[in-house]
N, C-alpha and C positions, 0 to 999 in steps of 0.2 A: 704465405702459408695457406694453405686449403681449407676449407671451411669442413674438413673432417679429422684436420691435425689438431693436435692441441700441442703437446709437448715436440720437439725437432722431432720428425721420424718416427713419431707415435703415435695412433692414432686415440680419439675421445675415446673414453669409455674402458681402453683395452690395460690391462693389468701389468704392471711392468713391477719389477724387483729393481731399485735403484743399482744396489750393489754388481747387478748383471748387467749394466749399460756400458763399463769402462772396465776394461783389463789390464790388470799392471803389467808391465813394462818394466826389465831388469835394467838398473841403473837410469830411470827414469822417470820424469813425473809425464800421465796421462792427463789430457782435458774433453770432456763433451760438452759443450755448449745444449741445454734444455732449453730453455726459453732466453730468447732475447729482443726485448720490447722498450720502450720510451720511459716503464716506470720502472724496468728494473731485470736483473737477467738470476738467472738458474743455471749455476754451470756442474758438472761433477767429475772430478779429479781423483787419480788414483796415484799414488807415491809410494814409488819403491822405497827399501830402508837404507835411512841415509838420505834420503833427496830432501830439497827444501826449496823453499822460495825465501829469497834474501830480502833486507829489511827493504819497507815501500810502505806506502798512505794510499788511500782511496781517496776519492772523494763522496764516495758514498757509504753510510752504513752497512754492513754484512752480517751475516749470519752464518757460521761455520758450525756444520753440525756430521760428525763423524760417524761415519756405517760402520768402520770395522778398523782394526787395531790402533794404533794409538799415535800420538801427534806431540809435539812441542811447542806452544802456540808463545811468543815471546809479544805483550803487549806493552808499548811505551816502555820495554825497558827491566816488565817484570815477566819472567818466565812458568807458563801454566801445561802441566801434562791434561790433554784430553784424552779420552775413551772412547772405543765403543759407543755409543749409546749418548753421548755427550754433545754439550753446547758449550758456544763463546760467541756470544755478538760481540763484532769489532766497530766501535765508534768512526765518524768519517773521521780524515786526516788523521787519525792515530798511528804511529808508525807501527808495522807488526811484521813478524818474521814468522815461518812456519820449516819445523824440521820432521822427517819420519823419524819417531823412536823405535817403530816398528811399522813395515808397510802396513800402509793405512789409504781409506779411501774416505770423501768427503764430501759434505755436498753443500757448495757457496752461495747463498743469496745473498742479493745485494738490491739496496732501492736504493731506485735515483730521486729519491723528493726529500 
């Protein structure tokens, strides 16, 4: 990466609207990869209604923190609606599932330490 990039395809300094990086896609889930480094990556994902990611572990902590409609975040088992505006850190190795209640866009971090 260029020592004028900061984020994939963005340059420092320049003003970006997360929600404007990924377009949904009917019957689909979206992904853009933002940063992807040795301690940790930045991805943002956009999910049609109805899409999901089926149950899986990480090995590293995450942070799911939703831009716009709403999500089904099912952790170890227990099932939590996010919003808008909302957080869930996922512990590593937790098993978690993610469904749209409503398309919804999202933005994952994850470290790897």
């Amino acid at each position: 990466m260029g020592q004028n990039e900061g984020l994939k395809g963005i340059a420092k300094a320049q003003v970006a609207r997360l929600a404007d990086l990924v377009d949904y896609q009917e019957g689909s889930v979206v992904s853009r990869a933002l940063v992807d480094r040795k301690a940790g990556t930045v991805t943002l994902f956009a999910f049609d209604e109805g899409q999901g990611l089926s149950e899986h572990t990480a090995p590293y902590d995450a942070l799911v923190y939703l831009l716009d409609g709403e999500a089904e975040i099912t952790l170890s088992g227990k099932s939590t609606r996010v919003k808008e505006g909302e957080m869930v850190v996922i512990p590593a190795k937790k098993p978690h599932e993610l469904r749209a209640v409503t398309r919804f866009k999202m933005i994952l971090t994850m470290i790897r330490s």
